[in-house]
C-alpha positions in Angstrom: 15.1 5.8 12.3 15.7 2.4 10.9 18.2 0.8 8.8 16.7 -1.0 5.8 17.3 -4.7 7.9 15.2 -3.4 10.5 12.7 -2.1 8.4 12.0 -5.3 6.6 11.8 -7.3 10.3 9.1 -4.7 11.1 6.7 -4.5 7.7 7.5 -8.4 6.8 9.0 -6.8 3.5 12.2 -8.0 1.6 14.5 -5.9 2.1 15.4 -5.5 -1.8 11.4 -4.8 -2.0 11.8 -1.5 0.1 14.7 -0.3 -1.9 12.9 -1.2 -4.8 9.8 1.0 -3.6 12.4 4.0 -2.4 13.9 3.6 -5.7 10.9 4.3 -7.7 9.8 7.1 -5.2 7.0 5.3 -3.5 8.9 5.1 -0.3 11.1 8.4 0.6 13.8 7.7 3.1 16.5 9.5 4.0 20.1 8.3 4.2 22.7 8.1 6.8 26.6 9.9 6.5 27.6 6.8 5.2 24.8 6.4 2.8 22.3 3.8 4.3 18.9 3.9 3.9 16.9 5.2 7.3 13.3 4.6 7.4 11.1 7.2 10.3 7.8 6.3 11.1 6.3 8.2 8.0 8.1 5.6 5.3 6.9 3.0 8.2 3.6 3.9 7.5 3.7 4.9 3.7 5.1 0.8 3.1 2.1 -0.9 5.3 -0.7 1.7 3.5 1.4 0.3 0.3 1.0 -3.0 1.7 -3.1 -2.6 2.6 -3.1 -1.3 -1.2 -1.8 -4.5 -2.5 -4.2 -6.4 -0.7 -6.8 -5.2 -2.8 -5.0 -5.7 -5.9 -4.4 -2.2 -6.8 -0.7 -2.2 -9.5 1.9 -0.3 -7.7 1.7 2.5 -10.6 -1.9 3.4 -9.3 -0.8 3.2 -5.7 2.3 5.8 -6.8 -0.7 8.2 -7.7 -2.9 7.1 -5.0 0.1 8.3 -2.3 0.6 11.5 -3.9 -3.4 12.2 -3.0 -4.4 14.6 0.1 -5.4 12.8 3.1 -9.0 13.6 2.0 -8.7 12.3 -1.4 -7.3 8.9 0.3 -10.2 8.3 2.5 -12.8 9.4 -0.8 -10.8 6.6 -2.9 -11.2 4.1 -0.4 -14.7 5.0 0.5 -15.6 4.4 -3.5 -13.3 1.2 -3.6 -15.0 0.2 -0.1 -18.4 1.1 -2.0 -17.4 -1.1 -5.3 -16.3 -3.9 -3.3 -19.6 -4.2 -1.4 -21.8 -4.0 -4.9 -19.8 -6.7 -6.2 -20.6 -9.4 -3.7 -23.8 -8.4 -3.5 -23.6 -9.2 -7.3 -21.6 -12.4 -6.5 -24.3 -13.2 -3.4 -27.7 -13.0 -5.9 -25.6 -14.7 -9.1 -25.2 -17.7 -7.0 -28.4 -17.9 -5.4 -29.8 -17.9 -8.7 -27.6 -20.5 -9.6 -28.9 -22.8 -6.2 -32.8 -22.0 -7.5 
């Protein structure tokens, strides 16, 4: 178990950004006696899959729904976003080598 500090060191998070995501549920974590945040290795993970999600510019209120998804329904959302993602350049790749022509 971490402490919030720790937490933040380890995912390159602020730490007001993790209690921001426990606060809005993305992130449970449990709390110590004396009321500190403790982050196990599943909140460890849930914030860098939050992170990966970021990366491709998914809003925080579709990863909420996103992390409440099976296992299975993860990996079938990122299959179709991986599947988007490749259409589009190949979009991108013949617009501009129309535009070289």
């Amino acid at each position: 178990m971490k402490k919030v500090s720790e937490a933040s060191m380890l995912t390159g998070v602020s730490k007001r950004t993790l209690q921001y995501y426990d606060d809005e549920g993305l992130v449970p974590v449990k709390r110590s006696n004396d009321n500190y945040r403790l982050y196990d290795r599943e909140a460890l993970r849930r914030v860098w899959k939050i992170l990966f999600l970021r990366e491709l510019d998914i809003p925080l209120k579709e990863i909420q729904k996103i992390l409440e998804f099976s296992d299975e329904e993860q990996k079938l959302f990122m299959r179709e976003k991986m599947d988007r993602f490749d259409r589009d350049c190949g979009n991108h790749h013949r617009i501009k080598d129309q535009r070289l022509y």
